[in-house]
N, C-alpha and C positions, 0 to 999 in steps of 0.2 A: 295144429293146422299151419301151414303153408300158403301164406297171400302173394301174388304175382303182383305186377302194376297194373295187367290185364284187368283186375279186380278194381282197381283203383277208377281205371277208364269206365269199366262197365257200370260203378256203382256211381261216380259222379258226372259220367255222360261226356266229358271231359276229352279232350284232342291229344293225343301221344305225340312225343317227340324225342324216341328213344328205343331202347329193346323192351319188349312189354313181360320177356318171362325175369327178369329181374327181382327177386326175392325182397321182400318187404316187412319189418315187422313194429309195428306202433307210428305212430303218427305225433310231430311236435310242432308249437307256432312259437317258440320263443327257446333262440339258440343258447339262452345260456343256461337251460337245461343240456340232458343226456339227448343230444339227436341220432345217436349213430346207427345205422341198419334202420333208420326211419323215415318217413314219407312228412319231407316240411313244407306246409301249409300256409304261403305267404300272404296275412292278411292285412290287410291296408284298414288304418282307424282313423280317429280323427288325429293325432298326436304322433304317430308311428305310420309306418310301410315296410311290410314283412320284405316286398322285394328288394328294398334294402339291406338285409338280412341274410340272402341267399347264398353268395359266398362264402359267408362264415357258416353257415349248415353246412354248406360242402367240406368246408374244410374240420367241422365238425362230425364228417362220417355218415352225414344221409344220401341216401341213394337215388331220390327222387324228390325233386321238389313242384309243388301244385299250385300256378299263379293266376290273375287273372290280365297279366301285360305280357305284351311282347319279348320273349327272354331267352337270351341263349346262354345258358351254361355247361358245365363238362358232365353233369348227369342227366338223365331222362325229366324233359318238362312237363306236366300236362296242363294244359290251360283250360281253364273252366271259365264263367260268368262271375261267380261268385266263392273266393277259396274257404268263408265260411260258412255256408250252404252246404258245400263240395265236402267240406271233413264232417259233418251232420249226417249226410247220405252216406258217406264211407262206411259213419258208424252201424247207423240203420242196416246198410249189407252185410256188415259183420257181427252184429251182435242179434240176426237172423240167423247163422250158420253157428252160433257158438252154443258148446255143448254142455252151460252151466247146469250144475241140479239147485241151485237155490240163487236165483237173484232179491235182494233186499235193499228196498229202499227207505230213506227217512225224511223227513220235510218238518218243520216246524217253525215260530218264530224265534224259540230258544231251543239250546241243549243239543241241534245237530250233527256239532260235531265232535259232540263228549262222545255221547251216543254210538254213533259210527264208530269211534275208534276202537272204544271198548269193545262193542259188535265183532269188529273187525280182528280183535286179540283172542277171544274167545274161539271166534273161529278155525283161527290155526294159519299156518303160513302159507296153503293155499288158496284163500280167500284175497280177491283184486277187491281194494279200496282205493274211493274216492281220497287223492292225496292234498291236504291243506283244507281248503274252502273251494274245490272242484267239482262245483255243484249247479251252473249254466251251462248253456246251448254250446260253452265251448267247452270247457272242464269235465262234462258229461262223457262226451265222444272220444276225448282224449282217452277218459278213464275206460272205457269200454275197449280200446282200440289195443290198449294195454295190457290187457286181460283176457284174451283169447284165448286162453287155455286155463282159464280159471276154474276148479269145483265151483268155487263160491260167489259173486260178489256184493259190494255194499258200496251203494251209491246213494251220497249226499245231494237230495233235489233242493235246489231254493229259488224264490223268486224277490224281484221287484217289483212287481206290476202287473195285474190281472193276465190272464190268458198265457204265461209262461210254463206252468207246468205242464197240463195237458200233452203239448208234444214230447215233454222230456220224461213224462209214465209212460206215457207209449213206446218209446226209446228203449228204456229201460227192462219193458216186460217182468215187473218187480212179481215174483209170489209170494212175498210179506213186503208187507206196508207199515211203516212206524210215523206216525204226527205225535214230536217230544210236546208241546206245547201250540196254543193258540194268543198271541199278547201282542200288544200295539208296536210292530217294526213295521217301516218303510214304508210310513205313511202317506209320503208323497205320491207313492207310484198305488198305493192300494184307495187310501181315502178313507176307509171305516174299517173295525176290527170284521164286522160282516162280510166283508170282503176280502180280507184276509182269510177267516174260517172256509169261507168256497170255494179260497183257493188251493184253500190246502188238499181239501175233503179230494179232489183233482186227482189226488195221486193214488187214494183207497177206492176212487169210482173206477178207474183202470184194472183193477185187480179182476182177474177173471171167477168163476165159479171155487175153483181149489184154493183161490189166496189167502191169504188171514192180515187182517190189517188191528196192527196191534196199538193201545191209545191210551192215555189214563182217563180214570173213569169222569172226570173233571167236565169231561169237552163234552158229553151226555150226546153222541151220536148215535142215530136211530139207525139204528143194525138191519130194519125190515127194507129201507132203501138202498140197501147194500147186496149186491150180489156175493159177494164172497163172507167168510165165516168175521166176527167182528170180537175180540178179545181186553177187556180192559182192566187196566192195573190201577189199583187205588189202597187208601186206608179202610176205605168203606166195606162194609160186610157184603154191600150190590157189585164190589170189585168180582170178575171170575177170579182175577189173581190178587190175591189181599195180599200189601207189603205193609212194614211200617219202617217209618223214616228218623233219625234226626240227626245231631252230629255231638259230636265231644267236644271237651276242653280247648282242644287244640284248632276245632274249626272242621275236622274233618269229618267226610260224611260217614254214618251208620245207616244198614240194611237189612232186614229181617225180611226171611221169604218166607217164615213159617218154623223154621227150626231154632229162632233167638236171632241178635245183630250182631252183625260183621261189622269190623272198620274197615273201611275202602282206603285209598290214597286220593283219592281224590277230595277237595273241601267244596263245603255246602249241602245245605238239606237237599236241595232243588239237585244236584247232582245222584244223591240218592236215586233218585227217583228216576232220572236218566239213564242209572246202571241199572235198577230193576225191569226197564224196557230194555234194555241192551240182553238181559240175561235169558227173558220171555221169548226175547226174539230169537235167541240163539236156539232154546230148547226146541221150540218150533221148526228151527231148520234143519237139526238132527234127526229131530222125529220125520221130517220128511225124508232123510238120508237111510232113512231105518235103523236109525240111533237111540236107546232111550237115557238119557243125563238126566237126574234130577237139579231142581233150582237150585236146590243146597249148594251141591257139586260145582255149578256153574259159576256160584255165588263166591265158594271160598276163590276159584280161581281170578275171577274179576277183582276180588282185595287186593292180588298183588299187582295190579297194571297202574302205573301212574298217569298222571293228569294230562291234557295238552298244552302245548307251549301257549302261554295269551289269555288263557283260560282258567281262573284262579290256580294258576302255579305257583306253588311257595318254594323259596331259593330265600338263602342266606349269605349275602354279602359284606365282609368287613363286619360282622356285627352286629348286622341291621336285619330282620327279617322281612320280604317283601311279597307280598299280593299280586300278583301280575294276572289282572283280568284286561287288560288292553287292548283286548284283540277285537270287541266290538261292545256294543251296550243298545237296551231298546230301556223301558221304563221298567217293566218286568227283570230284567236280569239285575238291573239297577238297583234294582229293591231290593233285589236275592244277596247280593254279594253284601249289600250295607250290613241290612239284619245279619249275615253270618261273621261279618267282621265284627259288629256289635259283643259277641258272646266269644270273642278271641281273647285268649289274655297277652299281656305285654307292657313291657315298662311303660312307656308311650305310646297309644295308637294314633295312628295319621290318616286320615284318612283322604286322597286325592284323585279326583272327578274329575274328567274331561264331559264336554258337550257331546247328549245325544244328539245325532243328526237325523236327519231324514225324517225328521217330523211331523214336518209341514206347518198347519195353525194350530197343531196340540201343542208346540215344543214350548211355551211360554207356560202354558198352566202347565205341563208333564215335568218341567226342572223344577218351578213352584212348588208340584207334589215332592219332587226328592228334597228338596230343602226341607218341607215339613216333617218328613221320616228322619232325616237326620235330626232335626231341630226334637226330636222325642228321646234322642240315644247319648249316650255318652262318649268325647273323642275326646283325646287330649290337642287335636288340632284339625281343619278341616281348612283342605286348600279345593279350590273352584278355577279351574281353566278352560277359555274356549264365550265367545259372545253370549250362547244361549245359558250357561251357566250364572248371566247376571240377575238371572231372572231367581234363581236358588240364594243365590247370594242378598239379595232384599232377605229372603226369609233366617238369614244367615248372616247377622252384621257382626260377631266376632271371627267369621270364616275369611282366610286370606282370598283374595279375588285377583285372580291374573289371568287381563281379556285376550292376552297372544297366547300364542302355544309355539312360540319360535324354540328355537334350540338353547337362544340362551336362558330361557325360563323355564326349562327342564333345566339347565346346570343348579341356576338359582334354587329350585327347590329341592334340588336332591341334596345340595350345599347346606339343606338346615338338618337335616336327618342323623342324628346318634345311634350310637351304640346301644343297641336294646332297643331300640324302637322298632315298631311294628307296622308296616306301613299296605295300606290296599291301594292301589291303581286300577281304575275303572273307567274307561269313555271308549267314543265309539273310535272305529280306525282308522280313520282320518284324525282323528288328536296325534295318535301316535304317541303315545304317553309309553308306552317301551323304551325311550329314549332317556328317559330318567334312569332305567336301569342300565344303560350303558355308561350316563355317567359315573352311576354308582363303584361300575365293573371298572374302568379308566380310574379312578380313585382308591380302588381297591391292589391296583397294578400299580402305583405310585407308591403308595407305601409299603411295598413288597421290595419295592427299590432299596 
């Protein structure tokens, strides 16, 4: 399909200041992405002003920029009220007229964006996904906007705070639904896991009569208050899809869909079980294609797909083996990575926590429980970074404690790290605990000198 700026105007109501049949295709707010042949969306935050920006999108190759000031530049302007409203309605007009056969969504507190990606491999290379953690009122629209000519796509919903999904199911027009998990994230903006689960449930209430909203059998949802068809993956014999899960020597996960386990590349039991909804989901959306793939099928191809970056990725530096879960942590994933690093072999293990955030008044007793999970396991070292992590650190008086998370206590700690050691990184992302691996990598370039 072929979008004008005419489309642009009509969808976001929006004032033209230029030629309106101007060809248009994707829409970007941040030029140091690919803008070119795209519609830039200048939005003004508390820190940043996209109209500040604008220039460089021109000279970045977009065609049309969307403000909400007074602005003359050498492409077509259109001025709206609000430019992040304004690309939300764009999306909405456009992803009305798009001629997908499977849109699929996922929502969870953990596993979303294992999930997805995997999802998204199986599916094949005409499947538009959600790219990184592009999964809000902006990263949604983007992702749609993207995708206009997609068979397939798979879109990552997440919230902070009550009442965010809802418009972004509706957006989305998902005919499968996947909730990876229900566990204590972002407690500030929800306030009880109760509210978290109602939020989630948001994205399988949208589903129409045809949809299938697929879950493990854990989350025990009553299917009669569901209009559409409701499928759940579990160990249990009350599973419709019975998996079984664990992992190897090495940490990585094992998958049985019924025909014996597969090693996956990816590590963790809890990952397991990620790719068995990634797999369910996919079969499903074949079948809707007029496709019949068995789970088997689906299953050996999913072994070969590797991990995401942040996300228990293992990488060998200099020597060192390294864990790179950094990319976020709630108390549940917390748990997941420890126990799976627990059963890892290695000359030394290390194991190194940053602060979960966004806890609100749980985050003093929820570090206190990670302390007592570790205080059960065996490390040969356990370092603690980040304020709320002092709280772990009481239960944890031979564990190193260091309350900054500055740069130079990433250098400091990657500095004790040997040869043969074994090391997992875990905190939320705002620690930034990735930066330990740069040391590592900057170290690893030194002596190559």
């Amino acid at each position: 399909m072929n979008w004008a700026l005419s489309d642009v105007v009509e969808a976001t109501r929006g004032t033209l200041s230029g030629d309106p049949s101007i060809m248009w295709s994707g829409a970007e707010i941040d030029t140091r992405r690919d803008v070119q042949n795209k519609v830039f969306f200048a939005l003004q935050g508390d820190r940043t002003d996209g109209h500040e920006f604008i220039e460089r999108a021109i000279e970045g190759g977009c065609v049309a920029v969307v403000v909400s000031k007074n602005v003359t530049a050498s492409v077509p302007v259109i001025q709206v009220d609000d430019p992040r409203k304004a690309l939300f309605a764009l999306a909405q007009f456009i992803r009305a007229k798009m001629n997908v056969q499977t849109a699929i969504a996922i929502t969870g507190s953990v596993g979303k964006t294992t999930t997805k990606d995997l999802l998204a491999s199986l599916l094949g290379s005409d499947a538009t996904v959600s790219p990184a953690s592009f999964n809000n009122d902006l990263g949604i629209p983007l992702t749609l906007l993207h995708g206009e000519r997609a068979k397939n796509i798979v879109i990552e919903v997440g919230a902070n705070a009550c009442g965010e999904i809802e418009p972004l199911a509706k957006l989305v027009g998902a005919d499968i639904a996947i909730i990876t998990a229900i566990q204590k994230a972002h407690l500030e903006g929800f306030g009880s896991i109760e509210a978290i689960f109602n939020e989630k449930m948001k994205l399988i209430e949208a589903l129409e009569s045809d949809g299938v909203a697929i879950v493990p059998l854990e989350l025990q949802i009553d299917s009669a208050s569901l209009a559409c068809s409701l499928v759940t993956v579990g160990e249990s014999n009350e599973a419709d899809v019975r998996v079984r899960t664990r992992c190897d020597a090495q940490g990585f996960a094992m998958l049985d869909v019924g025909a014996g386990f597969v090693t996956l590349r990816i590590l963790g039991k809890h990952n397991a079980v990620n790719a068995a909804l990634a797999v369910v989901a996919a079969q499903r959306a074949f079948q809707r294609q007029g496709k019949e793939i068995t789970l088997q099928a689906l299953l050996e191809k999913v072994s070969s797909i590797g991990g995401t970056a942040g996300r228990l990725m293992k990488t060998e530096i200099n020597g060192i083996t390294v864990i790179d879960d950094a990319y976020n942590a709630n108390p549940a994933s917390m748990k997941a990575a420890i126990e799976m690093f627990s059963h890892m072999s290695g000359a030394r293990k290390i194991l190194v926590l940053g602060d979960m955030l966004e806890l609100s008044d749980q985050s003093d007793i929820e570090h206190r429980r990670i302390g007592g999970s570790i205080a059960k396991l065996s490390f040969d070292q356990v370092i603690l970074v980040g304020k709320a992590m002092a709280s772990a650190a009481k239960i944890l008086p031979d564990a190193r404690y260091e309350e900054s998370h500055c740069d130079q206590t990433m250098l400091s700690i990657a500095n004790t790290f040997q040869r043969g050691d074994c090391v997992l990184l875990k905190g939320s992302r705002g620690m930034q605990l990735e930066r330990i691996i740069e040391c590592l990598q900057e170290g690893a370039k030194v002596s190559l000198q």
